[in-house]
Backbone and ligand atoms as CSV (ligand in chain L), in Angstrom:
chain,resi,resn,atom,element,x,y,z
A,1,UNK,N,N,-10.938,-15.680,12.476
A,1,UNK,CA,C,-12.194,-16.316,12.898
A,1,UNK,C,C,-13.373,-15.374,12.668
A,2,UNK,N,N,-12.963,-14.248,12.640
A,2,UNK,CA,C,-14.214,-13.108,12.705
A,2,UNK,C,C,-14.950,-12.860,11.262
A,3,UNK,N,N,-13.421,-12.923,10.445
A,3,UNK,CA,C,-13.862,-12.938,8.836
A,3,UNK,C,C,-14.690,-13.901,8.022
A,4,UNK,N,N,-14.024,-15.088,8.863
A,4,UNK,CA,C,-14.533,-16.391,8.810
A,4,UNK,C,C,-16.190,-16.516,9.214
A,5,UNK,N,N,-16.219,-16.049,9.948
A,5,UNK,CA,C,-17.974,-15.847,10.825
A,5,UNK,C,C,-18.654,-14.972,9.603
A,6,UNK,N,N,-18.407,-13.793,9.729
A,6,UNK,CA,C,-19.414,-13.129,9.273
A,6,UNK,C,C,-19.062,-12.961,7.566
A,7,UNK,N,N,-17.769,-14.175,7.004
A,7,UNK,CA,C,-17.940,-14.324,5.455
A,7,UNK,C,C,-18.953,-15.805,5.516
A,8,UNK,N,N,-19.250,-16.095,6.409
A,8,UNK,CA,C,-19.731,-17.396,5.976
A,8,UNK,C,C,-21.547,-17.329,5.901
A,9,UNK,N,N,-21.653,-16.023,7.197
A,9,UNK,CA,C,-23.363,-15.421,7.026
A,9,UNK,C,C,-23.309,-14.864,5.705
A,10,UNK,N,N,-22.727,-13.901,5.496
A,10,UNK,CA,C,-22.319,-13.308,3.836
A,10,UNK,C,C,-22.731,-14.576,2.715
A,11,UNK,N,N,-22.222,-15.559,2.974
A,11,UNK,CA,C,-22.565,-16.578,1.610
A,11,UNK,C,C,-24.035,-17.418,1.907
A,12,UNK,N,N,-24.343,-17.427,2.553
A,12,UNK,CA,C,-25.800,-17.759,2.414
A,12,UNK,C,C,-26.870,-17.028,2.157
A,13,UNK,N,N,-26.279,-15.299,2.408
A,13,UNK,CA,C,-27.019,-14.111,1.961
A,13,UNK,C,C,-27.309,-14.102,0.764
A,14,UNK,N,N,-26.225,-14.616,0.101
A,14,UNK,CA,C,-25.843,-14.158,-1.174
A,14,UNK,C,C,-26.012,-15.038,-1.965
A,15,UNK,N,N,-26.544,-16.361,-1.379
A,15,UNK,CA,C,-27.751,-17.373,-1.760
A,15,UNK,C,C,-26.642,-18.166,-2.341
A,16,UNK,N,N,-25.303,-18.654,-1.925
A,16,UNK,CA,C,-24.582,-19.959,-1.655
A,16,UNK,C,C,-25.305,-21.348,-1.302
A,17,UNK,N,N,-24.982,-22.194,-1.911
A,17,UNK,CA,C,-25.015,-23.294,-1.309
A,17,UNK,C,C,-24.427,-23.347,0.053
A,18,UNK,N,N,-24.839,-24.232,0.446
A,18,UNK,CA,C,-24.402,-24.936,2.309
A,18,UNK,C,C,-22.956,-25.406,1.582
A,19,UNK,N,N,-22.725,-26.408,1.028
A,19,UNK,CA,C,-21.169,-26.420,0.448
A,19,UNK,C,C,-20.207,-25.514,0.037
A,20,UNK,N,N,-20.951,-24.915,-1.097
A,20,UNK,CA,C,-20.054,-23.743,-1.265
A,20,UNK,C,C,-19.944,-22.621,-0.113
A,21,UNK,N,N,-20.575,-22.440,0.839
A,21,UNK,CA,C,-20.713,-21.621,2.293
A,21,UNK,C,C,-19.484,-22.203,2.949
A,22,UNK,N,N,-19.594,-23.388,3.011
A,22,UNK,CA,C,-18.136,-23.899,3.860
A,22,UNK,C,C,-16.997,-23.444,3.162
A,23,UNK,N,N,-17.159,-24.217,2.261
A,23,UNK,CA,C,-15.611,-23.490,1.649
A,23,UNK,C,C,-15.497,-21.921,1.470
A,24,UNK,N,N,-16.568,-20.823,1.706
A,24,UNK,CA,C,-16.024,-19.234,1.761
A,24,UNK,C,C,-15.318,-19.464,3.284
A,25,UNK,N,N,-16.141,-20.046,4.003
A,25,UNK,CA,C,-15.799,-20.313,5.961
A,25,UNK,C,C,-14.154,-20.850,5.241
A,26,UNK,N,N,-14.239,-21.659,4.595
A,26,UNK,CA,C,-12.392,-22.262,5.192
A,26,UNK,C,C,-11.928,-20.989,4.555
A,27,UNK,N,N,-12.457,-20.555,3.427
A,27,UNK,CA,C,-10.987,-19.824,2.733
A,27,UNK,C,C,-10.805,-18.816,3.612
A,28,UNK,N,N,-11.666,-17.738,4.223
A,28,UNK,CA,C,-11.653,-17.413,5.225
A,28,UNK,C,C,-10.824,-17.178,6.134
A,29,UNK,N,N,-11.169,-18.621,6.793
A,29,UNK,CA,C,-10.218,-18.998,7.771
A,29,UNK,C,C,-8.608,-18.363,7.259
A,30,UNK,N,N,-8.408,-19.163,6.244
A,30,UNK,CA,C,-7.007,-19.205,5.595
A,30,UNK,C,C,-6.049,-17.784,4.719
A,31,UNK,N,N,-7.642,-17.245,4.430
A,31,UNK,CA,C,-7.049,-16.010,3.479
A,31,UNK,C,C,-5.468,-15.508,3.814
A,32,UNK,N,N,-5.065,-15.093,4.726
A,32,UNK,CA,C,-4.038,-14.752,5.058
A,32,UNK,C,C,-2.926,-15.490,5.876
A,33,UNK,N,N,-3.191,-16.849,5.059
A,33,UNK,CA,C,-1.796,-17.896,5.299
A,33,UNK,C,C,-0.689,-17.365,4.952
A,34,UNK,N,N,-0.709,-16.600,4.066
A,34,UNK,CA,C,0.721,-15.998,2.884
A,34,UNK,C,C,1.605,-15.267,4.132
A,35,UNK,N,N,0.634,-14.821,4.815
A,35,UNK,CA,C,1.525,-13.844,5.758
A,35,UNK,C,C,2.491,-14.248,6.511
A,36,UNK,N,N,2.669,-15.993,6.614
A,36,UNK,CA,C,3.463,-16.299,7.456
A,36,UNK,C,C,5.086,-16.543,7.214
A,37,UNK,N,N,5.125,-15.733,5.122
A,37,UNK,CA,C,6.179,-15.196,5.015
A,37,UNK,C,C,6.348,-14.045,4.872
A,38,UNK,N,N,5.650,-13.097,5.162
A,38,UNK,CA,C,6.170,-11.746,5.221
A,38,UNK,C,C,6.705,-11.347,6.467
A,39,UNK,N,N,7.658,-10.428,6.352
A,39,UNK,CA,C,8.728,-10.494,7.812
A,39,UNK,C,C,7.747,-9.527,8.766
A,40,UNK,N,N,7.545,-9.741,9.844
A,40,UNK,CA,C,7.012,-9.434,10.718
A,40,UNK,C,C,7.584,-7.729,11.302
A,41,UNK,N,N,8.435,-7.178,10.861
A,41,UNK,CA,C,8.622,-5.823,10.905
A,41,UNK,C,C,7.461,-5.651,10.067
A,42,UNK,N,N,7.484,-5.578,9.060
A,42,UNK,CA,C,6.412,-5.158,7.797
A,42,UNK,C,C,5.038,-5.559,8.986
A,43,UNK,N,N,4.808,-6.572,9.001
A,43,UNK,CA,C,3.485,-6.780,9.513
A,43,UNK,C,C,2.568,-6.049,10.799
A,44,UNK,N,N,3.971,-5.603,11.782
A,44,UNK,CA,C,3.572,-5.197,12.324
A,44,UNK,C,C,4.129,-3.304,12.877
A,45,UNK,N,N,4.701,-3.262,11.520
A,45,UNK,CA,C,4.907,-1.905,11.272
A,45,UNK,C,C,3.435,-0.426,11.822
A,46,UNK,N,N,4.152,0.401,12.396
A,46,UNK,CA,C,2.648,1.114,12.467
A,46,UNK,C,C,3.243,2.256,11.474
A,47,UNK,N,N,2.067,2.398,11.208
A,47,UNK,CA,C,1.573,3.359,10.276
A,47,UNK,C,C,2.151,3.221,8.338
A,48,UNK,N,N,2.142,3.647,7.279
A,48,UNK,CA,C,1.968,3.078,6.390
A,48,UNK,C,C,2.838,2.742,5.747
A,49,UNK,N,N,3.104,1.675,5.097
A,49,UNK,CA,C,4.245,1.053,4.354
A,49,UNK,C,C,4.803,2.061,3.099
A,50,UNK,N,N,6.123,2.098,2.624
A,50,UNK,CA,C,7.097,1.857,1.955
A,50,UNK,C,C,6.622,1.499,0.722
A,51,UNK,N,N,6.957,1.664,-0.194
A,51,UNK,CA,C,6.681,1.469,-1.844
A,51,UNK,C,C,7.305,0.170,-1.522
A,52,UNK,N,N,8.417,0.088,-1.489
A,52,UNK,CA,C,9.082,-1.770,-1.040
A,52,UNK,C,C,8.502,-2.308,-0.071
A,53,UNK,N,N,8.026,-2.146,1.250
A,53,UNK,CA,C,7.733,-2.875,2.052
A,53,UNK,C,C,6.359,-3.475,1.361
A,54,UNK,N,N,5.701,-2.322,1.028
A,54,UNK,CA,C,4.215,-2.576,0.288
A,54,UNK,C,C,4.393,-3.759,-0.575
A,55,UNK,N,N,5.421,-3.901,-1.693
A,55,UNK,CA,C,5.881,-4.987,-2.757
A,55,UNK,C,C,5.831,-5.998,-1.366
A,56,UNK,N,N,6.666,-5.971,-0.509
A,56,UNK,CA,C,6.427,-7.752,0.026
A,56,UNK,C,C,5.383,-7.870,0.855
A,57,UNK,N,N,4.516,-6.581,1.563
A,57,UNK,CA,C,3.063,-7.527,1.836
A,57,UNK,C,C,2.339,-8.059,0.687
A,58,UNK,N,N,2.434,-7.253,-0.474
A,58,UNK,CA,C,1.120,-7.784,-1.240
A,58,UNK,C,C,1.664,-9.425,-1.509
A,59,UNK,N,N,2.781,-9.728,-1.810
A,59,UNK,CA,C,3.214,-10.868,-2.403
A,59,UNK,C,C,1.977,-12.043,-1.078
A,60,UNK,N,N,1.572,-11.570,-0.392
A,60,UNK,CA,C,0.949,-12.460,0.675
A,60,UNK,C,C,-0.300,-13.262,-0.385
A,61,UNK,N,N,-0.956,-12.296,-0.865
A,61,UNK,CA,C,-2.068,-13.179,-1.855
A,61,UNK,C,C,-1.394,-14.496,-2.554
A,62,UNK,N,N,-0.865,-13.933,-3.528
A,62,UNK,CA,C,0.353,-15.540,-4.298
A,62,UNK,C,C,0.528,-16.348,-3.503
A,63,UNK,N,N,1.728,-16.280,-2.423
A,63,UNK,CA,C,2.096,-17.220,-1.641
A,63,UNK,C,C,0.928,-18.027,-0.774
A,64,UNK,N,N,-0.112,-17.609,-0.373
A,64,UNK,CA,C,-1.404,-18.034,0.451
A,64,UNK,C,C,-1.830,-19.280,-0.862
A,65,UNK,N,N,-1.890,-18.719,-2.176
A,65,UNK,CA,C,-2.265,-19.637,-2.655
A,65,UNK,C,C,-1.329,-20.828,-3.289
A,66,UNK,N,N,0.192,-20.465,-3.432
A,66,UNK,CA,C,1.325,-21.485,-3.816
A,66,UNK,C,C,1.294,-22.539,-2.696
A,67,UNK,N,N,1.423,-21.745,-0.832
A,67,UNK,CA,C,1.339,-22.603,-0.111
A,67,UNK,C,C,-0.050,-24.248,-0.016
A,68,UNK,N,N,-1.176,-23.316,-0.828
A,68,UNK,CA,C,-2.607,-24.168,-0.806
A,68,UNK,C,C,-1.911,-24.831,-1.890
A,69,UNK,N,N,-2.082,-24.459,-3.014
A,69,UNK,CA,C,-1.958,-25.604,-3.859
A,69,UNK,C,C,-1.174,-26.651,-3.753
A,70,UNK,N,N,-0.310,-26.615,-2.862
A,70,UNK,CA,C,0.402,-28.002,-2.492
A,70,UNK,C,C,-0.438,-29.010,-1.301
A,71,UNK,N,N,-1.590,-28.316,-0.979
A,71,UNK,CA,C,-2.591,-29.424,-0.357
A,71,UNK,C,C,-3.221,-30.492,-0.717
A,72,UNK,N,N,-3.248,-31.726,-0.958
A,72,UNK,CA,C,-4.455,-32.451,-1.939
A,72,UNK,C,C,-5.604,-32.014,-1.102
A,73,UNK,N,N,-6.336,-31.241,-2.496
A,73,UNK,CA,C,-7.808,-31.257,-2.110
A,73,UNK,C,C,-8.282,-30.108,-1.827
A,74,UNK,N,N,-7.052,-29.137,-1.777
A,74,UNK,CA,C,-6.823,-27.778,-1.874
A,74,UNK,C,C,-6.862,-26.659,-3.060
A,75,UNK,N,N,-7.124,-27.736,-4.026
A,75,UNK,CA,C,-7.267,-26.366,-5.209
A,75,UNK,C,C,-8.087,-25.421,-5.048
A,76,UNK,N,N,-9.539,-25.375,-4.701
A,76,UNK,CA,C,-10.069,-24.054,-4.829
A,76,UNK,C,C,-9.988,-23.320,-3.711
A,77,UNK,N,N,-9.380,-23.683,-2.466
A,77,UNK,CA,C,-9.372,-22.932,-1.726
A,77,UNK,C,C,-7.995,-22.067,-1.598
A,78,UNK,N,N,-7.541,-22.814,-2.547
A,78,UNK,CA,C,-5.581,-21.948,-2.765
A,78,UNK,C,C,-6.318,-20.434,-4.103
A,79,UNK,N,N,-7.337,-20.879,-5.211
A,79,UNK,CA,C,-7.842,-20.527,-5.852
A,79,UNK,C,C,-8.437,-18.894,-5.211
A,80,UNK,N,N,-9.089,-19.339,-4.146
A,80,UNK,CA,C,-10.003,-18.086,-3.621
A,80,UNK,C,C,-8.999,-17.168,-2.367
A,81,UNK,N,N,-8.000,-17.844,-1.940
A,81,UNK,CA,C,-7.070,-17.292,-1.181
A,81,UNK,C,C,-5.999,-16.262,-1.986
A,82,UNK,N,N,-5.885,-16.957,-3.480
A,82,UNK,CA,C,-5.495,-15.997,-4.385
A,82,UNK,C,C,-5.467,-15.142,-4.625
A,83,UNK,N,N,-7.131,-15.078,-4.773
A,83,UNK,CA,C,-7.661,-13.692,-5.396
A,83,UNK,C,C,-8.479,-12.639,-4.411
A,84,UNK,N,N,-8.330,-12.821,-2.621
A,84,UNK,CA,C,-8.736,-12.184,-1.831
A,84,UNK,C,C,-8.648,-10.904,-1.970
A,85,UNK,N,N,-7.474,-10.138,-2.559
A,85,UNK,CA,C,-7.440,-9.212,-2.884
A,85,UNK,C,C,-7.375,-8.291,-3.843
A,86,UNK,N,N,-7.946,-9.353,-4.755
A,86,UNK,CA,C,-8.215,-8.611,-5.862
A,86,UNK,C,C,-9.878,-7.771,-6.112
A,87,UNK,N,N,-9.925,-6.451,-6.860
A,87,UNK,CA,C,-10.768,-5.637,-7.359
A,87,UNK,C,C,-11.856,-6.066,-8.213
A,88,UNK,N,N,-13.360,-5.631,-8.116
A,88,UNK,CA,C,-13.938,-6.149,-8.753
A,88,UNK,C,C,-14.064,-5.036,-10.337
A,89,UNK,N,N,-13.533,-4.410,-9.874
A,89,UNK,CA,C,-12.896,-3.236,-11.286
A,89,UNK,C,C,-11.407,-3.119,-11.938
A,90,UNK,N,N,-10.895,-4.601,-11.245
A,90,UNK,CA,C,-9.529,-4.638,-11.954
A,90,UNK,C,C,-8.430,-4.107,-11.214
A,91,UNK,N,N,-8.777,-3.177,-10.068
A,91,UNK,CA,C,-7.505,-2.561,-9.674
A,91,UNK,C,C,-6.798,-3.218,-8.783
A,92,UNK,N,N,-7.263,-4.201,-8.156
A,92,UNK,CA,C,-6.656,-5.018,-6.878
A,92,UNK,C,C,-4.892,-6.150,-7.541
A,93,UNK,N,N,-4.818,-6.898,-6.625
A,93,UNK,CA,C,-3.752,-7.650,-6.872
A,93,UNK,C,C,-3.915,-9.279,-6.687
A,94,UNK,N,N,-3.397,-10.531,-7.062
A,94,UNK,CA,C,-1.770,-10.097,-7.964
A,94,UNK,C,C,-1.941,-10.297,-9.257
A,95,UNK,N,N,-3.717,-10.568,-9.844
A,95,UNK,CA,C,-3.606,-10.502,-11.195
A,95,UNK,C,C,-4.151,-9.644,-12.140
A,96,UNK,N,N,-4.772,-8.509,-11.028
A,96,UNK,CA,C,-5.845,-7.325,-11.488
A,96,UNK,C,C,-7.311,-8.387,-12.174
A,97,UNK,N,N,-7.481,-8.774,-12.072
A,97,UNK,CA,C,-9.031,-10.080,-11.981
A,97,UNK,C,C,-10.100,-9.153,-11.989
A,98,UNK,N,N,-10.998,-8.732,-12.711
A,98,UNK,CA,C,-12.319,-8.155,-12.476
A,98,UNK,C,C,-13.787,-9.058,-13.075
A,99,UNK,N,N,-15.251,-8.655,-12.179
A,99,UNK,CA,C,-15.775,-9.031,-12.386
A,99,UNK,C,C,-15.811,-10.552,-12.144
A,100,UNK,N,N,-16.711,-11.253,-13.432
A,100,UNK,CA,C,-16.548,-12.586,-13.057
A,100,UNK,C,C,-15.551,-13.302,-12.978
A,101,UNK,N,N,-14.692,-12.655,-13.418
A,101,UNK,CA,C,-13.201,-13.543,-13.417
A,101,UNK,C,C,-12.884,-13.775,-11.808
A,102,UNK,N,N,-13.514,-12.772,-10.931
A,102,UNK,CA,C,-13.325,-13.098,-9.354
A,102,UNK,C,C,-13.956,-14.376,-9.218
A,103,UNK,N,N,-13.850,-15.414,-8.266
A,103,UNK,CA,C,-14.373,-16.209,-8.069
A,103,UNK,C,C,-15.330,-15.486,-7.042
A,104,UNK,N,N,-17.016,-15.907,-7.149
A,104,UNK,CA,C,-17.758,-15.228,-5.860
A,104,UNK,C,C,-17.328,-15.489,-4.664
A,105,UNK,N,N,-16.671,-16.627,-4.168
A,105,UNK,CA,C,-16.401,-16.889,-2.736
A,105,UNK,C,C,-14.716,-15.739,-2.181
A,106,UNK,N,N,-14.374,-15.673,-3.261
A,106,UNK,CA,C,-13.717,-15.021,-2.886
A,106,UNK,C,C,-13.976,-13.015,-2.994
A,107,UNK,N,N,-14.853,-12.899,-3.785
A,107,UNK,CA,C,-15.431,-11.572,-3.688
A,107,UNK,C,C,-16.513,-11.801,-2.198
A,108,UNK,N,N,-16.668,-12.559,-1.808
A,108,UNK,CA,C,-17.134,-12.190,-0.479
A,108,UNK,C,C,-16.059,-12.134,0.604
A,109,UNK,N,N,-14.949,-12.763,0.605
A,109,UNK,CA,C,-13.865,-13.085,1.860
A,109,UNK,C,C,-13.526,-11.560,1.305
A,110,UNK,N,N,-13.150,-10.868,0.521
A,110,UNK,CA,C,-12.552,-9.698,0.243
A,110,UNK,C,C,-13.722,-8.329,1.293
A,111,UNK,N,N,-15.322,-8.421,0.641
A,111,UNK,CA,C,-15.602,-7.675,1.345
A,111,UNK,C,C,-15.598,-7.778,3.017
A,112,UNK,N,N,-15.631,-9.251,3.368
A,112,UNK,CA,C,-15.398,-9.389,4.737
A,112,UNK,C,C,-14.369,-8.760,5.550
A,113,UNK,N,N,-13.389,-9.125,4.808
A,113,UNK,CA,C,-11.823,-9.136,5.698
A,113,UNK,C,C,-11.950,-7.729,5.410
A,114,UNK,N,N,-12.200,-6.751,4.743
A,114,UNK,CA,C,-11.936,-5.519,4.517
A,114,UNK,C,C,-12.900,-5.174,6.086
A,115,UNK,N,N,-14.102,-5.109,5.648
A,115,UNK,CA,C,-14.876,-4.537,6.544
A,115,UNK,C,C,-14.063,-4.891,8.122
A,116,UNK,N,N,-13.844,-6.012,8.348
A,116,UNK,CA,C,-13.723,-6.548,9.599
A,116,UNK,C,C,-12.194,-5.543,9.950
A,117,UNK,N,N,-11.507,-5.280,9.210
A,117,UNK,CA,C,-10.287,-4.723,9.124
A,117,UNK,C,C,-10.657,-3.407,9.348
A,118,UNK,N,N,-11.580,-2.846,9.242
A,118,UNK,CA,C,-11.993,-1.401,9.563
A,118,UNK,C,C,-12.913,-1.248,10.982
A,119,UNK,N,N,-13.224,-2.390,11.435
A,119,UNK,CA,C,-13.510,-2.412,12.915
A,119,UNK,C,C,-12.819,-3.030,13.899
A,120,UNK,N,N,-11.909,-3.252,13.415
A,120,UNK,CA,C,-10.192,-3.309,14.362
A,120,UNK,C,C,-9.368,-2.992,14.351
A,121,UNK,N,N,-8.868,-2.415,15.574
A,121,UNK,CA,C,-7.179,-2.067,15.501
A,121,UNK,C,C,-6.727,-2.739,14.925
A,122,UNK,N,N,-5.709,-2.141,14.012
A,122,UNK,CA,C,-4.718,-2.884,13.357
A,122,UNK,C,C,-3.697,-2.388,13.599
A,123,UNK,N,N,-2.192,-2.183,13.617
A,123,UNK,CA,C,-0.712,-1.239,13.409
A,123,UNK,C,C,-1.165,-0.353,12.750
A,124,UNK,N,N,-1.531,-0.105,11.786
A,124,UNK,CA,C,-1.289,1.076,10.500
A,124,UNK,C,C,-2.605,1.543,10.714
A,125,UNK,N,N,-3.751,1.172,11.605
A,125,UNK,CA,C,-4.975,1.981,12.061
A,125,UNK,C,C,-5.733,1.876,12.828
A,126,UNK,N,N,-6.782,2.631,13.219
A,126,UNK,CA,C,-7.444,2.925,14.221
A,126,UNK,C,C,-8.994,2.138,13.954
A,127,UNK,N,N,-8.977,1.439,14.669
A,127,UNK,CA,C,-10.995,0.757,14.486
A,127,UNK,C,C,-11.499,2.237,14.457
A,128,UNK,N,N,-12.696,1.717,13.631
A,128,UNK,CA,C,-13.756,2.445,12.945
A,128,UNK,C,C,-14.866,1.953,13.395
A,129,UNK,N,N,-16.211,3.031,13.704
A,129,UNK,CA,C,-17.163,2.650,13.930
A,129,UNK,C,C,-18.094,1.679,13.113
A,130,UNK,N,N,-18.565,0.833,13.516
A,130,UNK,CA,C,-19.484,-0.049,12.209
A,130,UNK,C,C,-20.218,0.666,11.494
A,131,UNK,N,N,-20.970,1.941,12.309
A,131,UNK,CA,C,-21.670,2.523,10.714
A,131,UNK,C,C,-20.815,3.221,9.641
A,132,UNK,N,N,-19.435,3.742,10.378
A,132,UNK,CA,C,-18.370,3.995,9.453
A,132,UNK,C,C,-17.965,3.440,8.650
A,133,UNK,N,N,-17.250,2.068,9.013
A,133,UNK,CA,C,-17.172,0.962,7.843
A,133,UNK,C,C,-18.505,0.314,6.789
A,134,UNK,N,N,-19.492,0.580,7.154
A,134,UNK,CA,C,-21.051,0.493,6.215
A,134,UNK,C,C,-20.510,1.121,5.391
A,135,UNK,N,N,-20.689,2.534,5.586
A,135,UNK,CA,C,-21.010,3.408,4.906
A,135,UNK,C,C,-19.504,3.389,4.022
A,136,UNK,N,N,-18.059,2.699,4.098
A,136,UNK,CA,C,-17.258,3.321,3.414
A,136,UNK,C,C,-17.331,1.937,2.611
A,137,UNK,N,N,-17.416,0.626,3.088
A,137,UNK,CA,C,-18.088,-0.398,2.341
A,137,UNK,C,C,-19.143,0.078,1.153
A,138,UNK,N,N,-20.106,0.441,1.513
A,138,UNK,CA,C,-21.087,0.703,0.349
A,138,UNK,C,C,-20.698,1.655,-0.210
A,139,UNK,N,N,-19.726,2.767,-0.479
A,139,UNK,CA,C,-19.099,3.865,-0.953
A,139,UNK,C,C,-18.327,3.094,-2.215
A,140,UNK,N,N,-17.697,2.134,-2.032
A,140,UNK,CA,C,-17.065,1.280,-3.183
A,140,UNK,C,C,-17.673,0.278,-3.117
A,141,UNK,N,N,-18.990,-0.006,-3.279
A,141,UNK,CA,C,-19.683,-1.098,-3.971
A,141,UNK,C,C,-19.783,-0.553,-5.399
A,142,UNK,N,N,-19.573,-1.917,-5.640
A,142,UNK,CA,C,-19.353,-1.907,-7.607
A,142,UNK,C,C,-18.180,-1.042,-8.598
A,143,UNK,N,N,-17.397,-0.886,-7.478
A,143,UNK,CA,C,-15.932,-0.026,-8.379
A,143,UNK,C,C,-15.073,-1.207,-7.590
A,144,UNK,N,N,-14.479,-1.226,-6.311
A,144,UNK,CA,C,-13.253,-2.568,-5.225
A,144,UNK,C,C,-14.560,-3.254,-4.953
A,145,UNK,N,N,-15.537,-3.671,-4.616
A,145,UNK,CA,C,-16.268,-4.637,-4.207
A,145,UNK,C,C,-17.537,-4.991,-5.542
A,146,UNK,N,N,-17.780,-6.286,-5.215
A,146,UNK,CA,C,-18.593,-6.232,-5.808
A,146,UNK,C,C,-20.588,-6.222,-5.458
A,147,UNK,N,N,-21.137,-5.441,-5.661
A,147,UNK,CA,C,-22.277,-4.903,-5.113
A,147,UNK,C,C,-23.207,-6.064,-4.583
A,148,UNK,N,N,-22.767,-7.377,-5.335
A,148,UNK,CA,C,-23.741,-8.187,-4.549
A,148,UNK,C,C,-23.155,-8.814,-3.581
A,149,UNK,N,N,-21.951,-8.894,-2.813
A,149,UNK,CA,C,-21.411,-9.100,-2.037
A,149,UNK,C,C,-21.696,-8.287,-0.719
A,150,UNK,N,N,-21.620,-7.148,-1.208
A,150,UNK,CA,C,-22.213,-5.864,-0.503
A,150,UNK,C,C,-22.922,-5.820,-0.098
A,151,UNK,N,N,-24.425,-6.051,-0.873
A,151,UNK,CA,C,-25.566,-6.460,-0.317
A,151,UNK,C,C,-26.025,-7.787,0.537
A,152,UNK,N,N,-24.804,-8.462,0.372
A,152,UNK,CA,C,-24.737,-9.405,1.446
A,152,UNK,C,C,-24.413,-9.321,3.010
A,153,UNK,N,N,-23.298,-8.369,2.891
A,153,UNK,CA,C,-22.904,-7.812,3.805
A,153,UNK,C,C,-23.957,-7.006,4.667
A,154,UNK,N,N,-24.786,-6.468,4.037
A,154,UNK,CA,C,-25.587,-5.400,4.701
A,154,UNK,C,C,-26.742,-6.291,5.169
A,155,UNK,N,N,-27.313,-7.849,4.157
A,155,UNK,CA,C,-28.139,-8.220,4.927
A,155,UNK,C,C,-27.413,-9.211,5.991
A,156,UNK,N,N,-26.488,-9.689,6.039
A,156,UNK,CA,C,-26.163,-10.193,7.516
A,156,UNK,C,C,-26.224,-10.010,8.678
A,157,UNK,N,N,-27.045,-10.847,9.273
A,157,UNK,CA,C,-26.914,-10.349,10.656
A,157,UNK,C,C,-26.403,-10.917,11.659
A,158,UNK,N,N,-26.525,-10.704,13.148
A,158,UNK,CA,C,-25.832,-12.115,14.358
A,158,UNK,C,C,-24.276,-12.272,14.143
A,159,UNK,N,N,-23.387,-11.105,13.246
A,159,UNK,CA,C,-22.137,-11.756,12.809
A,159,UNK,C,C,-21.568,-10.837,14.533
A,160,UNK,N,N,-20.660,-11.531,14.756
A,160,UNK,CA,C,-19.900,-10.506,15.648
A,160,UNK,C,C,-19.394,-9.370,15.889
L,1,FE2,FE,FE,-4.816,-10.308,2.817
């Protein structure tokens, strides 16, 4: 819900349509449907994964979007759930996707969920202060994020 919130201020920053804004809000919502096959040791493992364990979280991107595409009406949001984690320099997963090949709605759910992921506990870490996560956010703008996403991020405000 949190990613969801402050990816959905993110897309109007970033001068979205009101339509296309909803659908960053659902994918959002959904980005991490996939997870509800990865085994929950892994998920809630503390501290850092396994060269193998690592292989079956990432598989979470794919499956988030195999599970969507069997929605009618679901293609682009199986589309942007896809590519949540992919790089805007190619290095991300599961198809290494850079640049425009990202879909924008989903280069914003990526910088969201990241950021939001660095101001919460998670298993494998410790919340981070928000100017911490700024500053490590804008540290990889335009190499893992893409800079106008970024700058979305930074002009948002009211997000939680
Ligand atoms: Fe994810």
């Amino acid at each position: 819900m949190r990613v969801a919130l402050l990816a959905s201020s993110m897309a109007f920053c970033f001068g979205l349509s009101r339509e296309e804004s909803a659908i960053v809000r659902s994918a959002a919502l959904l980005h991490d449907l996939g997870k509800i096959e990865t085994p929950l040791t892994i998920l809630e493992k503390p501290g850092p994964l396994q060269p193998a364990e690592r292989v079956l979280m990432d598989r979470h991107a794919a499956a988030g979007e195999r599970l969507l595409q069997d929605v009618p009406a679901c293609e682009r949001l199986a589309l942007i759930v896809g590519q949540h984690h992919e790089r805007f320099d190619g290095s991300g997963y599961p198809r290494g996707l850079a640049g425009a090949a990202i879909d924008p709605a989903a280069r914003i759910v990526t910088v969201a969920d990241a950021f939001v992921a660095m101001i919460e506990d998670r298993p494998y870490s410790q919340r981070r202060s928000r100017v911490d996560a700024l500053a490590e956010v804008r540290r990889c703008s335009g190499t893992q994020f893409d800079a106008a996403a970024v700058a979305a991020l930074f002009a948002s405000e009211g997000y939680p």
